[in-house]
SEFIRO-247863 format. One line per field, with one value per atom (N, C-alpha, C): residue number from 1; x, y, z. Coordinates in Angstrom, 2 decimals, always signed. Each point is the difference from the previous one (the first is absolute). Layout:
# SEFIRO-247863
k	c(NUM  ...)
east	c(X  ...)
north	c(Y  ...)
up	c(Z  ...)
This chain:
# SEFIRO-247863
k	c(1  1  1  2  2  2  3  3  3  4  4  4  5  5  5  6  6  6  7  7  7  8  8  8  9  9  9  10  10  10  11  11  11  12  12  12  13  13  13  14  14  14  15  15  15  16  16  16  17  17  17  18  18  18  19  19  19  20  20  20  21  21  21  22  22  22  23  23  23  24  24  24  25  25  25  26  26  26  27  27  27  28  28  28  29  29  29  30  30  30  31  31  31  32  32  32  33  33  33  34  34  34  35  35  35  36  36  36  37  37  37  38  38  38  39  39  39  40  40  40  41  41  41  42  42  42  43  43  43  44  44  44  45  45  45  46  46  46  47  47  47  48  48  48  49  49  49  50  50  50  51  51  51  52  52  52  53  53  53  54  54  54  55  55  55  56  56  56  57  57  57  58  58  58  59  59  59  60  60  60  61  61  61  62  62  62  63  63  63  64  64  64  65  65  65  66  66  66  67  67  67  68  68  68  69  69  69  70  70  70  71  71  71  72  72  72  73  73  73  74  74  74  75  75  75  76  76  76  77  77  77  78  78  78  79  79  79  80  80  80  81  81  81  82  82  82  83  83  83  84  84  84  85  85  85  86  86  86  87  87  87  88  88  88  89  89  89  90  90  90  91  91  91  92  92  92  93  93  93  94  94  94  95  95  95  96  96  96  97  97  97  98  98  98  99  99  99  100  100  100  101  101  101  102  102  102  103  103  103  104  104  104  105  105  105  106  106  106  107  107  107  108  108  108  109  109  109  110  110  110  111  111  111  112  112  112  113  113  113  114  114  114  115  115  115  116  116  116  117  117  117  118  118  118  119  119  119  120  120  120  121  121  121  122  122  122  123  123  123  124  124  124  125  125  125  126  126  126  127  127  127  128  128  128  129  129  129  130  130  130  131  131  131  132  132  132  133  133  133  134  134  134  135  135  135  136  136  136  137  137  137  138  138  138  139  139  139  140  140  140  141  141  141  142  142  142  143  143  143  144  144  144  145  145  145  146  146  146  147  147  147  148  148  148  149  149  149  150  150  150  151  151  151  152  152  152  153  153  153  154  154  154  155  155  155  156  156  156  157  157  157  158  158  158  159  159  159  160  160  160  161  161  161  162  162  162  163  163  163  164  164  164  165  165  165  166  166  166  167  167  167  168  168  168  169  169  169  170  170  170  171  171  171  172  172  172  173  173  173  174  174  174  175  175  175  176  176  176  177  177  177  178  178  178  179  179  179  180  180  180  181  181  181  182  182  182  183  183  183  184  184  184  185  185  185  186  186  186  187  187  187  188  188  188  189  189  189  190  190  190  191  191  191  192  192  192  193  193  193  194  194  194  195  195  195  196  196  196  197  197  197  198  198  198  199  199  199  200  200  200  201  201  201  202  202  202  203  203  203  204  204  204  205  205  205  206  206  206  207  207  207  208  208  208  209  209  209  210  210  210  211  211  211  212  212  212  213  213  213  214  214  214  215  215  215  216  216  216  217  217  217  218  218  218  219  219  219  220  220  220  221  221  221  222  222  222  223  223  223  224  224  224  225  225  225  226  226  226  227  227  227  228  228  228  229  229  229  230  230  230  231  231  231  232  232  232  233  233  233  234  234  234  235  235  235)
east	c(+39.64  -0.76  -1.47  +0.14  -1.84  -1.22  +1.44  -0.87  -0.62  +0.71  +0.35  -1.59  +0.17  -1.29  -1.36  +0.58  -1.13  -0.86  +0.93  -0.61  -0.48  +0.51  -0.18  -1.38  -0.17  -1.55  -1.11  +0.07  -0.74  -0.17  +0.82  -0.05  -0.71  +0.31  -1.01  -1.53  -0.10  -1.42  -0.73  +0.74  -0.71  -0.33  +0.89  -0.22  -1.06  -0.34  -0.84  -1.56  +0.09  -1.48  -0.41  +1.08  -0.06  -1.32  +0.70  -0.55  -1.83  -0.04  -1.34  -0.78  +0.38  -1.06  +1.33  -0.76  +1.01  +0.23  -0.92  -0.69  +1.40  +0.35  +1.13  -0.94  +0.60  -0.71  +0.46  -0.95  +0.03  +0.62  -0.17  +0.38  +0.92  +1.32  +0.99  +0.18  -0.08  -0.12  -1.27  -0.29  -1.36  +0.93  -0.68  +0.68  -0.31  -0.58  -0.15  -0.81  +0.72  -0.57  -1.67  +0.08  -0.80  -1.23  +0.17  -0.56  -1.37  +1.09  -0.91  -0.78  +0.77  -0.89  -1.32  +0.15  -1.18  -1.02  +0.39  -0.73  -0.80  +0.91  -0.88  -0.99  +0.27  -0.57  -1.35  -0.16  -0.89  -1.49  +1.19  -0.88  -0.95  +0.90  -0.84  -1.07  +0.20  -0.94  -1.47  +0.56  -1.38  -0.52  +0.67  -1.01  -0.33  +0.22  -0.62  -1.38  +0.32  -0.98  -1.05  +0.38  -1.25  -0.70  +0.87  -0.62  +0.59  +1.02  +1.38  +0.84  +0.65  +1.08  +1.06  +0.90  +1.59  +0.64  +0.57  +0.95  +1.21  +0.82  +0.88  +1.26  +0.78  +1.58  +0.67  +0.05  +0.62  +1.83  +0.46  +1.41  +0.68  -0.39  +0.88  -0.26  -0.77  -0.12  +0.98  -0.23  +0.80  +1.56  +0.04  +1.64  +0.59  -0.78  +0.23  +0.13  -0.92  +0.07  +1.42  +0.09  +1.52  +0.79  +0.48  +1.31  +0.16  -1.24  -0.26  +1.01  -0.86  +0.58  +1.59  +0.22  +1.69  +0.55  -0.42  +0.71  +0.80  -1.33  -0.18  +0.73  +0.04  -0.12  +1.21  +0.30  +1.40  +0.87  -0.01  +1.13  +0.48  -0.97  +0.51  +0.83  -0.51  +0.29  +1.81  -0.10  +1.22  +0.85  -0.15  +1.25  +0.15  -0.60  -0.17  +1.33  -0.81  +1.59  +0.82  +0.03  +0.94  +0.93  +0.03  +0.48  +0.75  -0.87  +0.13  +1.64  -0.30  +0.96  +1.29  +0.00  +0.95  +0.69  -0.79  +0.73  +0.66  -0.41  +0.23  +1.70  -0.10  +1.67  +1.15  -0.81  +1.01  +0.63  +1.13  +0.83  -0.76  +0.28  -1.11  +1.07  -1.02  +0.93  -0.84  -0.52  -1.04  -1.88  -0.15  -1.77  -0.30  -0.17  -0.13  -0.09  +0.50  +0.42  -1.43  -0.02  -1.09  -0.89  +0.89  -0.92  -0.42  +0.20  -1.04  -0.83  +0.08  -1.18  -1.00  +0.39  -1.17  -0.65  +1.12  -0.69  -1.26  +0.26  -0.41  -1.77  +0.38  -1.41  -0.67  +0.37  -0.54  -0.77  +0.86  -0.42  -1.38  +0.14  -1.98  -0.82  +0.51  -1.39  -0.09  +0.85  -0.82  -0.74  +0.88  -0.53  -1.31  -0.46  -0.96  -1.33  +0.54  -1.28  +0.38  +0.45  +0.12  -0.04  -0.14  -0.31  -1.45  -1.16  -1.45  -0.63  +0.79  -0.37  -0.01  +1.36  +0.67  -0.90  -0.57  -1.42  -1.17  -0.37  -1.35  +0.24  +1.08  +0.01  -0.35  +0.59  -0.47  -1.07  -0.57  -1.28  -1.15  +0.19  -1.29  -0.66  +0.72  -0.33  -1.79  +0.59  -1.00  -0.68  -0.02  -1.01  -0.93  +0.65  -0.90  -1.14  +0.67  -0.75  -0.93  -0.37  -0.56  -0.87  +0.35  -1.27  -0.54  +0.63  -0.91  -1.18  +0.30  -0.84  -0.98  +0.64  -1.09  -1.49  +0.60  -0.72  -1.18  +0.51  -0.91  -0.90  +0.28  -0.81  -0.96  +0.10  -0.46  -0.97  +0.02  -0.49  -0.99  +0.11  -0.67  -0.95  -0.18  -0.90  -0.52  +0.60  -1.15  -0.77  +0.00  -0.69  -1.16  +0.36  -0.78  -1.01  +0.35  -0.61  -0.77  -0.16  -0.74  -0.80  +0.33  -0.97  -1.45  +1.02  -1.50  -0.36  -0.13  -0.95  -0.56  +0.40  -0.88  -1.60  +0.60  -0.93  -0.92  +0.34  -0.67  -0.86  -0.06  -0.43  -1.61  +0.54  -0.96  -0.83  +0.73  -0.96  -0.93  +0.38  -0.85  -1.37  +0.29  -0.80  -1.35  +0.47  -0.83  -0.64  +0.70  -0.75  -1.19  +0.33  -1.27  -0.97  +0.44  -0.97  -1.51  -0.76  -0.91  -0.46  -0.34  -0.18  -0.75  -1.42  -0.52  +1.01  +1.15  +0.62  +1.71  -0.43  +1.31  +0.76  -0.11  +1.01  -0.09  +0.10  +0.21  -0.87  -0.78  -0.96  +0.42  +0.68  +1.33  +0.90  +0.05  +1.16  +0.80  +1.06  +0.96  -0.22  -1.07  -0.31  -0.08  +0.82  -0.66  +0.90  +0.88  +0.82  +1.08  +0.23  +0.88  +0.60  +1.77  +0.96  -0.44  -0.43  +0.12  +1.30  -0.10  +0.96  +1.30  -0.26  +0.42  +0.92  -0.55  +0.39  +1.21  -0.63  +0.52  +1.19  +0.87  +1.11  +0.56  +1.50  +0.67  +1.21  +0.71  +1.53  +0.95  -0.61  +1.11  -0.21  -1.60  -0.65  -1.63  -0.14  -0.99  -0.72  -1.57  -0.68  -1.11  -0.19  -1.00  -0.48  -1.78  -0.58  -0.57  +0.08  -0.20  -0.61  -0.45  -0.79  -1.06  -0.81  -1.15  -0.54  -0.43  -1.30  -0.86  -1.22  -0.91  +1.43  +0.67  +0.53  +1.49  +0.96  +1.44  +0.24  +0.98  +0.17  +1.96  +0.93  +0.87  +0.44  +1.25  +0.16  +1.59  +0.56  +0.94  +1.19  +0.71  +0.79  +1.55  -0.23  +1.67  +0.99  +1.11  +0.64  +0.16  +0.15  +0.21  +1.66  +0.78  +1.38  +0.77  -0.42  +0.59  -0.77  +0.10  -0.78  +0.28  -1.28  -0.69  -0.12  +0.43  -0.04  -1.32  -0.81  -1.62  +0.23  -1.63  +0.08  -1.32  -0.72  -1.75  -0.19  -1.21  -0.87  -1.49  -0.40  -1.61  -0.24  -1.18  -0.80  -1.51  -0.14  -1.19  -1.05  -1.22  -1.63  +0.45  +1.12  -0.14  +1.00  +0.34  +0.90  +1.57  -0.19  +1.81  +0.86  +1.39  +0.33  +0.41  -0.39  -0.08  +1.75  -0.11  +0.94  +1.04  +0.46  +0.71  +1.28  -0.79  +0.54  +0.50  +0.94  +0.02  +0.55  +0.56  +0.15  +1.13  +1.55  +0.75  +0.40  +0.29  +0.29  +1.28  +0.97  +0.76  +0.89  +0.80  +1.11  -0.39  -1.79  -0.01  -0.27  +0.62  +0.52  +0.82)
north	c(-14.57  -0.93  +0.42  +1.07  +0.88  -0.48  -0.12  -0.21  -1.36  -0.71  -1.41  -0.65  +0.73  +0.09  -0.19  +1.27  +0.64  -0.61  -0.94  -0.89  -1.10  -0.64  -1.38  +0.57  +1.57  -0.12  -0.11  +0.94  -0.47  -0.89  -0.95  -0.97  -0.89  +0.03  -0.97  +0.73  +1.48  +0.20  -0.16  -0.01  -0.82  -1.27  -1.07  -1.20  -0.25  +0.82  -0.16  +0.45  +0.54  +0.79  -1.22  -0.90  -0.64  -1.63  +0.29  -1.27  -0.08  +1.32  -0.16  +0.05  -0.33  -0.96  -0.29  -1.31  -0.36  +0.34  +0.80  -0.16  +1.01  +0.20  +0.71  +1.40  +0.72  +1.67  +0.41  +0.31  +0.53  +1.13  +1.41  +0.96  -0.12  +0.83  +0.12  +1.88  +0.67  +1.51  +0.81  +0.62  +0.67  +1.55  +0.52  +1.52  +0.90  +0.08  +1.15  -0.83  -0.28  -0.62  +0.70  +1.36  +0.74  +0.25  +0.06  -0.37  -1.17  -1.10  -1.50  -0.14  +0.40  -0.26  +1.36  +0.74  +0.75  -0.35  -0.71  -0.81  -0.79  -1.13  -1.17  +1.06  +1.04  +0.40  +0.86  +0.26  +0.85  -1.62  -0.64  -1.28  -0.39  -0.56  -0.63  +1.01  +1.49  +0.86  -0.03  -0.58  +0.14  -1.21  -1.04  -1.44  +0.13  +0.10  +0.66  +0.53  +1.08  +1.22  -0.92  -0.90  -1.30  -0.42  -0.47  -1.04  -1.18  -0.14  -0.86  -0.25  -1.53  -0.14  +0.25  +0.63  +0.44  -1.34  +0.07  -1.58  +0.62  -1.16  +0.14  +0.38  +1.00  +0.29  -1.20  +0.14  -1.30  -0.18  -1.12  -0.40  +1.38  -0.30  +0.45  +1.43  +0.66  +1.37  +0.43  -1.16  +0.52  +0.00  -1.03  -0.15  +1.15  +0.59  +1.07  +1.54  -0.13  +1.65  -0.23  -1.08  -0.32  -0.17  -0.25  +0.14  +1.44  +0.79  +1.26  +0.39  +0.18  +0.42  +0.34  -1.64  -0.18  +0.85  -0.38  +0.80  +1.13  +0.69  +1.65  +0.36  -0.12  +0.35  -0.74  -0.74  -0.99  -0.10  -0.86  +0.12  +1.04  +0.72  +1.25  +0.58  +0.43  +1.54  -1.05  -1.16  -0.59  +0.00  -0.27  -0.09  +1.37  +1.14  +0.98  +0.52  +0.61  +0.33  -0.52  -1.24  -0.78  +0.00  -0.22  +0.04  +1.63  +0.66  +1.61  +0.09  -1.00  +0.78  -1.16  -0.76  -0.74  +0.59  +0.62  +1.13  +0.95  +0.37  +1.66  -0.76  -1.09  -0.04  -0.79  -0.74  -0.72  +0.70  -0.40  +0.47  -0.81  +1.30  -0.14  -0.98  -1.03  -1.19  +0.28  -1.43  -0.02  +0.36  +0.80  +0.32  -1.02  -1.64  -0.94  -0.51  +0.69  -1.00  +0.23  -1.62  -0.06  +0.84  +1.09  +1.55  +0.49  +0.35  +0.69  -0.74  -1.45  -0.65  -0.15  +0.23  +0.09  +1.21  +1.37  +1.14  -0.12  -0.54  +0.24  -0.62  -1.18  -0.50  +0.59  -0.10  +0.58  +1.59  +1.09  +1.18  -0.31  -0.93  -0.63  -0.36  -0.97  -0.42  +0.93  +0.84  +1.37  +1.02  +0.18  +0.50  -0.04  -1.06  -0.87  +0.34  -0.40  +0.21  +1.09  +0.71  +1.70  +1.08  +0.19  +0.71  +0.21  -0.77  +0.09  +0.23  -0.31  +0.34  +1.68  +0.56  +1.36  +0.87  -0.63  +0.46  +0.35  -1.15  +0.15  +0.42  +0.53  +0.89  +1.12  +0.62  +1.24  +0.44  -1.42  +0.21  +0.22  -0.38  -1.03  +1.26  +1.53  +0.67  +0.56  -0.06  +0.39  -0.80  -0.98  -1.37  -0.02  +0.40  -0.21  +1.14  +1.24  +0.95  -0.31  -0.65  -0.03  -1.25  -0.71  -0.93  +0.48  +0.61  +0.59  +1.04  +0.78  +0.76  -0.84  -0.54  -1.19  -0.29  -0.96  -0.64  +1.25  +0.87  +1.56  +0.24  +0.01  +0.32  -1.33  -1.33  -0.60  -0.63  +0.51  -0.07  +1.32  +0.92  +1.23  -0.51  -0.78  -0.52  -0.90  -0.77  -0.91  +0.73  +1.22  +0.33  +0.64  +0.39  +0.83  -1.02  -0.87  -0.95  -0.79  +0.09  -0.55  +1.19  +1.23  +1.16  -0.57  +0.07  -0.36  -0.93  -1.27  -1.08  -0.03  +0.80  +1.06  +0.53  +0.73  +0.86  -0.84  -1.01  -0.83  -0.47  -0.46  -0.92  +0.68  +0.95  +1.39  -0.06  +0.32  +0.36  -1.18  -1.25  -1.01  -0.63  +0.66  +0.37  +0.68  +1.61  +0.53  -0.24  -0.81  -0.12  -1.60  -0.77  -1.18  +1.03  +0.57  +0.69  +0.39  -0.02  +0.77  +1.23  +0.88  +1.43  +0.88  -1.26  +0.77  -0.10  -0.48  -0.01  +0.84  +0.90  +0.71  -0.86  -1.03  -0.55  +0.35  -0.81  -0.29  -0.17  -1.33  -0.63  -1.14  -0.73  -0.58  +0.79  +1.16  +0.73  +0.71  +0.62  +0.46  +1.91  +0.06  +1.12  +1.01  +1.43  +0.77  -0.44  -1.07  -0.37  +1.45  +0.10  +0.96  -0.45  -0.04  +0.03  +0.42  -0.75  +0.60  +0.50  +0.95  +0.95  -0.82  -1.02  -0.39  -1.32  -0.58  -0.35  +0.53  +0.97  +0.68  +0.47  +0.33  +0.28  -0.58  -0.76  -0.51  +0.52  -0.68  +0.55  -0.38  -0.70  -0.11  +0.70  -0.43  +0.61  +1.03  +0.51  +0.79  -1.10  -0.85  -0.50  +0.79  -0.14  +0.57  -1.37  +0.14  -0.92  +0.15  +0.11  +0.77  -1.00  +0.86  -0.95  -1.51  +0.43  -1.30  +0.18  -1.21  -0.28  -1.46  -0.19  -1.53  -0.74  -0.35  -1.23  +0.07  +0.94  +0.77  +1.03  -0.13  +0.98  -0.15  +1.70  +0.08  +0.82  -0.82  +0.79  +0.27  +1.26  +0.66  +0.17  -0.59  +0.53  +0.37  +1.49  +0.71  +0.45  -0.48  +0.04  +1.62  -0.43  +1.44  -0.05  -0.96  -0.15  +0.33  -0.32  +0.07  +0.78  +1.21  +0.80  -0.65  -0.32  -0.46  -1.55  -0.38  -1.47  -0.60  -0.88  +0.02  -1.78  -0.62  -1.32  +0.49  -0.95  +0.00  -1.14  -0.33  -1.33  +0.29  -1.04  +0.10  -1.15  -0.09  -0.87  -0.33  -1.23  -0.28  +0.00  -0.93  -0.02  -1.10  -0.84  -0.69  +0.33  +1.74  +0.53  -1.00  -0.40  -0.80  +1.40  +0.00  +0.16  -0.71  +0.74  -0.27  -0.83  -1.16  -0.53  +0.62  +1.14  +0.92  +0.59  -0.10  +0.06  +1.67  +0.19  +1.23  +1.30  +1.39  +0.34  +0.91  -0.04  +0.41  +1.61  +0.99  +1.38  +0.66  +0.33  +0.94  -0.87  +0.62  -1.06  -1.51  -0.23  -1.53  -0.61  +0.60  -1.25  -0.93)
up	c(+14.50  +0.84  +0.09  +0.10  -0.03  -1.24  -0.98  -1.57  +0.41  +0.32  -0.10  +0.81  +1.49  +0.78  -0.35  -1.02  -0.53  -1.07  -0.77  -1.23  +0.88  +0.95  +0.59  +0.86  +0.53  +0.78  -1.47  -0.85  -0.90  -0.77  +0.15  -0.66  +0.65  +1.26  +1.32  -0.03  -0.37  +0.03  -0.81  -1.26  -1.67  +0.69  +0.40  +0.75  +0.60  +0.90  +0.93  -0.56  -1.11  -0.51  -0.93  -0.52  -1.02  +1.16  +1.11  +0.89  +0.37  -0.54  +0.50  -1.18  -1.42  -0.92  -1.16  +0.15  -1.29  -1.14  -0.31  -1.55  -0.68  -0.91  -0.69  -0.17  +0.67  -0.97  -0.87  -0.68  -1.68  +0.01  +0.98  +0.29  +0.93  -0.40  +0.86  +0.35  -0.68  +0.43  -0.59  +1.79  -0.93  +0.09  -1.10  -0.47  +0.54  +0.97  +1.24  +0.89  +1.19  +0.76  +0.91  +0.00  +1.15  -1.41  -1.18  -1.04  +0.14  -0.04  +0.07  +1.27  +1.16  +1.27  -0.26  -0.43  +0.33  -1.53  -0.32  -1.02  +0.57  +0.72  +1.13  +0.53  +0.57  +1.34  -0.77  -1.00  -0.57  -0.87  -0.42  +0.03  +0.85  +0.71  +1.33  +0.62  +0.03  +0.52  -0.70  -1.52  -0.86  -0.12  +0.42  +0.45  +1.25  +1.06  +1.23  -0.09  -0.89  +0.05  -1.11  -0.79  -0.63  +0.77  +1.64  +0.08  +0.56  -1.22  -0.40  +1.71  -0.22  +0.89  -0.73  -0.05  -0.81  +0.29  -0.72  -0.45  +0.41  +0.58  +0.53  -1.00  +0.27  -1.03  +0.00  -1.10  -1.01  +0.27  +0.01  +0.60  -1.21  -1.36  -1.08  +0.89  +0.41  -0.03  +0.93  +0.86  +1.74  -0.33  -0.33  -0.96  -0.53  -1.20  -0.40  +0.49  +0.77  +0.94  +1.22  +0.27  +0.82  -0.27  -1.77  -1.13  -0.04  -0.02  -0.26  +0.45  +1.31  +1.48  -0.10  +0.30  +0.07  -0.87  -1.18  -0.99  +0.08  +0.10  -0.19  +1.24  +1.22  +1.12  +1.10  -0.35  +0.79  -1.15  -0.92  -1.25  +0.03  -1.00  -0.88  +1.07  +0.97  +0.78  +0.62  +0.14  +0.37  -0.63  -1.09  -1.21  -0.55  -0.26  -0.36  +1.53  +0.83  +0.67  +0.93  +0.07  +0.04  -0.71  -1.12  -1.58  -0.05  +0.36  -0.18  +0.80  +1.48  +0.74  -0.18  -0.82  -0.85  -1.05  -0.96  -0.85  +0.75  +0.92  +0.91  +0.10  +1.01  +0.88  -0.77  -1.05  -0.59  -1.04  -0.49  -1.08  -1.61  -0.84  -1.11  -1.17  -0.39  -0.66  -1.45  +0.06  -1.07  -0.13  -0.32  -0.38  +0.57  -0.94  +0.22  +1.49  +1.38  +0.79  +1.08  +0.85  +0.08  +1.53  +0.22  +0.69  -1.38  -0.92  -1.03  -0.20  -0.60  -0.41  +1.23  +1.05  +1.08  +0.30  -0.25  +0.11  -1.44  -0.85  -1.73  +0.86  +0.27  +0.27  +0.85  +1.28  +1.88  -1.11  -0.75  -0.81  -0.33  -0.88  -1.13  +1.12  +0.66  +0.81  +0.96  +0.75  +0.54  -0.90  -0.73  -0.54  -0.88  -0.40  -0.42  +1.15  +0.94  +1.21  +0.70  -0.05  +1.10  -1.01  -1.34  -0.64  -0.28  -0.10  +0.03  +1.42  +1.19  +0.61  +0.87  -1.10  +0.46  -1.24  -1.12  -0.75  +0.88  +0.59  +0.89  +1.01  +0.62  +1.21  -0.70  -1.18  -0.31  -0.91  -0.14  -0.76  +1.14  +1.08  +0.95  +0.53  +0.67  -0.07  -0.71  -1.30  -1.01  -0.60  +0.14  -0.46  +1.32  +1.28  +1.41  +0.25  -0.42  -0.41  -0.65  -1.28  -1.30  +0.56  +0.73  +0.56  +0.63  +1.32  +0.65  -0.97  -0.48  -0.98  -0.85  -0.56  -0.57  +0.96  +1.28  +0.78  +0.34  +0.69  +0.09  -0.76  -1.16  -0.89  -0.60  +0.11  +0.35  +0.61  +1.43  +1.26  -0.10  -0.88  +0.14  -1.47  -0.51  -1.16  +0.48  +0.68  +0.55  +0.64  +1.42  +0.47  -0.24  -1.58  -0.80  -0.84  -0.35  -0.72  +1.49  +1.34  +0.95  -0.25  -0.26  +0.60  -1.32  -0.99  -1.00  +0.00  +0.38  +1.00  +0.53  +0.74  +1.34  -0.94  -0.81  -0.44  -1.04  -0.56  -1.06  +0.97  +1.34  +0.90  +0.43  -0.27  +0.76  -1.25  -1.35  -1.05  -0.50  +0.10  +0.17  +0.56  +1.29  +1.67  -0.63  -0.65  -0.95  -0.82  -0.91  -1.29  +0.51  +0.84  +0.34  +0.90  +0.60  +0.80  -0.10  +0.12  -1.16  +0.39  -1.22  +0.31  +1.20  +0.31  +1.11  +1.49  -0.33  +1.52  -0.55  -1.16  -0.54  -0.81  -0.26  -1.12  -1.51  -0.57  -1.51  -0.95  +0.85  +0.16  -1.71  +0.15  -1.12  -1.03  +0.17  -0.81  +1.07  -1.34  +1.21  -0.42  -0.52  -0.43  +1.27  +0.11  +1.57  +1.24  -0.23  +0.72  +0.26  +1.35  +0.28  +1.36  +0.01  +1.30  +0.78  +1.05  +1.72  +0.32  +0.67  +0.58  +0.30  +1.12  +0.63  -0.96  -0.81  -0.70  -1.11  -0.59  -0.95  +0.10  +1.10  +0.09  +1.04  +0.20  +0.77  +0.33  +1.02  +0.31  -1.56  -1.07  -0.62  -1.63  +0.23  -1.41  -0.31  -0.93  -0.19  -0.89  +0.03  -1.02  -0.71  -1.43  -0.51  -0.83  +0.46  -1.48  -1.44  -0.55  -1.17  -1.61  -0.70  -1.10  +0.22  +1.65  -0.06  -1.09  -0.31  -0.18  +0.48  -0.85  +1.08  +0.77  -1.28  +0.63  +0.33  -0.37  +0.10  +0.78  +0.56  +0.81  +0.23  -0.66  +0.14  +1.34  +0.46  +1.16  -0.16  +0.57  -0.15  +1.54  +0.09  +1.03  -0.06  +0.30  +0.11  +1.18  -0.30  +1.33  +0.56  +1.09  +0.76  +0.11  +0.44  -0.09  -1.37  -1.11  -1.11  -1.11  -0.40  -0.69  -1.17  -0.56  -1.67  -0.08  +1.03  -0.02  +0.18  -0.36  +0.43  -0.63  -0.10  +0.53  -1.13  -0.87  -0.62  -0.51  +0.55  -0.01  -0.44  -0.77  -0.19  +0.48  +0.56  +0.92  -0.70  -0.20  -0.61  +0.65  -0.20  +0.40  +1.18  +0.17  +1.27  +0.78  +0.26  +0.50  +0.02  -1.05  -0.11  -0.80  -0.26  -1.16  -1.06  -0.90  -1.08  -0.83  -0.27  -0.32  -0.57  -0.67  -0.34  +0.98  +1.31  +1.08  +0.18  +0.55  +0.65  -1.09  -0.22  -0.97  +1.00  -0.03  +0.88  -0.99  +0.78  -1.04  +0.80  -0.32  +0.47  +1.11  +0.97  +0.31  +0.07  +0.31  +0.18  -0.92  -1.32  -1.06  +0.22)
């Protein structure tokens, strides 16, 4: 009677999902449901972050992450030991009879969806680690790559300046780091190889030994289209 229940609620909830658009969905199972939604959800974050209004999830999609669902998660685990405890009490006839063919199935579709997820429990550990590390190191290049902005900003300052008030007087020739400048909570900068119109600047992390950040900066204190020159972990 449980089984029986059990097909007639899902069958009324297919019903009922079906009522709110007509249209036939193309998709009937998506293959990891927590998969596809963090698909939507990584989407929509990057039209947001456009600008963008996110479009609403599509009937086929909703359909599909709720076949998922059922599937994986009410079926399987029902017929699987249900089935199980059908083999257990009954007297053993034929392979064929229909507690195996339910244990055979309820088996795949758990198994199907509780096996990738008994993967990423013991992966998540070390993938969470490994972002976090990532992001760190990251976050410690950008800071380093602000420090030499910092310092291009300054060496610029210099080089329009003109000499009777200590500058440049248009080169970046004689240019030298202010103190205060020159070293930060995250990095050490050095500028190195001016000349009139170039000027390279150097910044190495203090967090990550050998890792450093180098840029050359032209005559209108931009850099130079080449863009940045990353060495050591911030490859």
């Amino acid at each position: 009677m449980f089984i029986r229940w059990l097909v007639a609620l899902t069958a009324m909830t297919f019903a009922l999902t079906l009522l709110v658009d007509f249209s036939p969905p193309r998709s009937v199972v998506s293959p990891l449901p927590w998969v596809t939604a963090g698909g939507i959800t990584i989407q929509q974050g990057l039209t947001i972050f456009s600008g963008g209004t996110p479009a609403e999830m599509s009937f086929e999609v909703r359909y599909s992450i709720l076949g998922t669902l059922l599937a994986a998660y009410v079926i399987g685990p029902t017929l699987l030991f249900f089935s199980w405890r059908r083999i257990a009490i009954e007297p053993k006839t034929s392979p064929m009879r229909p507690a195996s063919i339910g244990f055979f199935f309820g088996a795949i579709l758990t198994g199907v969806y509780m096996f990738p997820l008994l993967l990423m429990s013991v992966a998540h550990p070390t993938v969470a680690s490994s972002m976090r590390s990532t992001q760190a190191l990251g976050q410690d290049r950008d800071w380093v790559i602000n420090g030499i902005f910092r310092v291009s900003l300054d060496a610029y300052q210099y080089k329009i300046l003109p000499k009777s008030f200590g500058g440049g007087g248009g080169s970046y020739l004689g240019y030298r780091i202010p103190e205060g400048v020159g070293r930060t909570a995250y990095g050490e900068y050095l500028a190195t190889e001016e000349t009139d119109s170039t000027l390279t600047i150097s910044g190495s992390s203090l967090a990550y030994k050998g890792a450093s950040v180098r840029g050359v900066y032209g005559p209108d204190g931009k850099l130079r289209r080449a863009g940045f020159t990353f060495i050591g972990q911030y490859q």
